[in-house]
N, C-alpha and C positions, 0 to 999 in steps of 0.2 A: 579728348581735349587736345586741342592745337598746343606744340610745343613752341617757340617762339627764341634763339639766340641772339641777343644781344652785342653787340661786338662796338661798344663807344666807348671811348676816354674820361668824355665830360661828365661828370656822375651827377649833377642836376636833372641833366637831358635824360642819361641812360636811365634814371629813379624816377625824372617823370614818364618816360615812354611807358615803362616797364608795368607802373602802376595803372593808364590806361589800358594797358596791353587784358592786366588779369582782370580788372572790374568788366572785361569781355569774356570772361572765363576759360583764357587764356592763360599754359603755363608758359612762365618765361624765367631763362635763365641767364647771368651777366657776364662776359668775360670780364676776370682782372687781371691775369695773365696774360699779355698782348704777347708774350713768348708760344703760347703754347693755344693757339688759338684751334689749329685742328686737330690739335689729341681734343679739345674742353667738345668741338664738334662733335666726333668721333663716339667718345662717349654718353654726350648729349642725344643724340639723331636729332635732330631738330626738324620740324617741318619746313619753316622758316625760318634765315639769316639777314637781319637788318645789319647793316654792316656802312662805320665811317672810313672815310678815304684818309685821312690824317691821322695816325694813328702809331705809340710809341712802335719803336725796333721796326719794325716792317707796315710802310702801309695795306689799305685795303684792298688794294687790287694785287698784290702779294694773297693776300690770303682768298683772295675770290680765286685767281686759279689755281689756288693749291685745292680750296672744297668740291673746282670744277671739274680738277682730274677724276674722282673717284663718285660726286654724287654731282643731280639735276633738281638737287632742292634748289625752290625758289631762294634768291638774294635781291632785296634793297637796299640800295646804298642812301645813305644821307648823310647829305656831308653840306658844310658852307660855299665848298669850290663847286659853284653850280654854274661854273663858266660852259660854254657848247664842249671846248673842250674835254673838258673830266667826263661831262654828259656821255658824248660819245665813247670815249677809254673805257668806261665803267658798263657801258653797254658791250661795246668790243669783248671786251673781260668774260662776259659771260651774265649779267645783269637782268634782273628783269625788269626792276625798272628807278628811277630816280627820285627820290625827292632834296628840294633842296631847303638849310635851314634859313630863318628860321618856319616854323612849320607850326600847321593849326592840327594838334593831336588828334582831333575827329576826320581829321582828312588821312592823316597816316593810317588810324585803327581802318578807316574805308577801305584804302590802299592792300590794306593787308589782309584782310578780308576778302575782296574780290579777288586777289593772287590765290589766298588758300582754297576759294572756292572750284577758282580755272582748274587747278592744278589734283585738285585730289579727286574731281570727279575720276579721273582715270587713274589714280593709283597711289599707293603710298611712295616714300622715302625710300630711297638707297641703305641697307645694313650696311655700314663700316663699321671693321674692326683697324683700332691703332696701337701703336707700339713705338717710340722711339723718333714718332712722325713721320713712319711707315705708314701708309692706310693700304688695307686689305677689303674689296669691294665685293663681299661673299655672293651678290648677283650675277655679278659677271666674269669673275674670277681674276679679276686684275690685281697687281701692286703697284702702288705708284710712290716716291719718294723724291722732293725737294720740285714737286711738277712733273717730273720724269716717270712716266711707265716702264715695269721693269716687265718682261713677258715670262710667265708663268706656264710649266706645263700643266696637262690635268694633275699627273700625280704630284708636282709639286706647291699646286694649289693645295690639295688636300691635306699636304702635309701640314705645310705653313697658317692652314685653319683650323686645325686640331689644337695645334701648340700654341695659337695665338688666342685660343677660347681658352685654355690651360695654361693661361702667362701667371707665370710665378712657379707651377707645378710641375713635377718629374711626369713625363707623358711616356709610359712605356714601350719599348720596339713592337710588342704583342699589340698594343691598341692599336696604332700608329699603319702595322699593317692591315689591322681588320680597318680603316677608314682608307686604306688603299684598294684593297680586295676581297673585301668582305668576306673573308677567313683568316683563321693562325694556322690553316694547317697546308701542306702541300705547296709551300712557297719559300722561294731561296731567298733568305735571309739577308744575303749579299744585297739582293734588288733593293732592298731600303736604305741601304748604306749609300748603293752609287746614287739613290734620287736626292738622301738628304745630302752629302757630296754635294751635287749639283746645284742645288737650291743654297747652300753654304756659299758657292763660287759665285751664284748670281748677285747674293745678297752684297759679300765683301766687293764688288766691280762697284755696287752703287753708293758706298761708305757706310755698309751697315756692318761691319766687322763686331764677331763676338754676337752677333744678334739669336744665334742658335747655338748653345753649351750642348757637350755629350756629360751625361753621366752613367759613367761604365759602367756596365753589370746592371742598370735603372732604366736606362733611356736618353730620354732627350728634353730639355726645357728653354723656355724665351725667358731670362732672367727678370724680374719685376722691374731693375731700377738699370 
């Protein structure tokens, strides 16, 4: 089943879309946090992002390339500013394609259909993991944070997705290095300290300070909140 994110203000529109969407047996799910729009992604995975250009705190094309850093799920935009302008922007953005309102729902459901069908013949979605509105892109091993890629080594990939599958929990030095080097034995101890070090200093340069706690004598954990 197609999963299908929602991303409108107007709750008429977003409740009718929503409801053609599933009488396709489609799941679909609604932002009401226009704050926290790519943690609600992240969590979601969505196959597909309908997504308005007008929209509280941060518009749409704010959030189109924040989803663009990290995934290649399709995005439609619909929005009223169906000037050439927005058109083009929203293409620019990363877009795949437009519609403008107002809109005949059998032509969207089409729309959206013939993108998921282009699109999935060749593969699924991008895994993201989020945090703090950190996304972590476990395909390709990237961080990216506020649009900005932070570059990541191997080993500090690994770290940082161990802990990140583990957010909220104590993740011990012993796990921590069996997904570094697939043992706990014959390996200096020190090496996990200078990787997570380093991943600590990459993280605070990008304003994620505090995003990795030690708990001494336990490990290491990404705090829940």
């Amino acid at each position: 089943m197609y999963k299908i994110l929602i991303v409108e203000d107007e709750p008429g529109i977003r409740e009718a879309v929503a409801e053609q969407l599933r009488s396709w047996d489609m799941d679909v799910r609604i932002v009401t946090d226009f704050r926290k729009v790519t943690a609600e992604f992240a969590e979601y995975d969505p196959h597909l992002v309908l997504l308005d250009i007008s929209l509280p705190f941060m518009n749409g094309y704010h959030w189109c390339k924040e989803i663009r850093a990290t995934s290649k799920v399709p995005i439609i935009f619909v929005s009223s500013a169906a000037d050439n302008m927005n058109i083009v922007m929203a293409m620019t953005m990363g877009a795949d394609d437009f519609i403008a309102k107002p809109f005949d729902g059998s032509v969207l459901v089409a729309k959206v259909q013939a993108l998921l069908r282009r699109t999935y013949d060749f593969g699924d979605s991008v895994p993201v993991l989020e945090h703090r509105g950190a996304l972590l892109n476990t395909e390709d091993g990237s961080l990216s944070y506020n649009g900005e890629k932070i570059p990541l080594s191997k080993n500090e990939f690994r770290i940082l997705l161990v802990l990140m599958k583990n957010k909220g929990k104590i993740v011990s030095r012993e796990k921590l290095m069996e997904a570094l080097w697939q043992t706990d034995a014959f390996v200096d101890e020190n090496a996990l300290t200078v990787n997570v070090g380093r991943l600590r200093k990459k993280l605070e340069t990008a304003g994620l300070d505090g995003f990795i706690e030690t708990k001494f004598g336990q490990g290491y954990i990404i705090p829940q909140a």
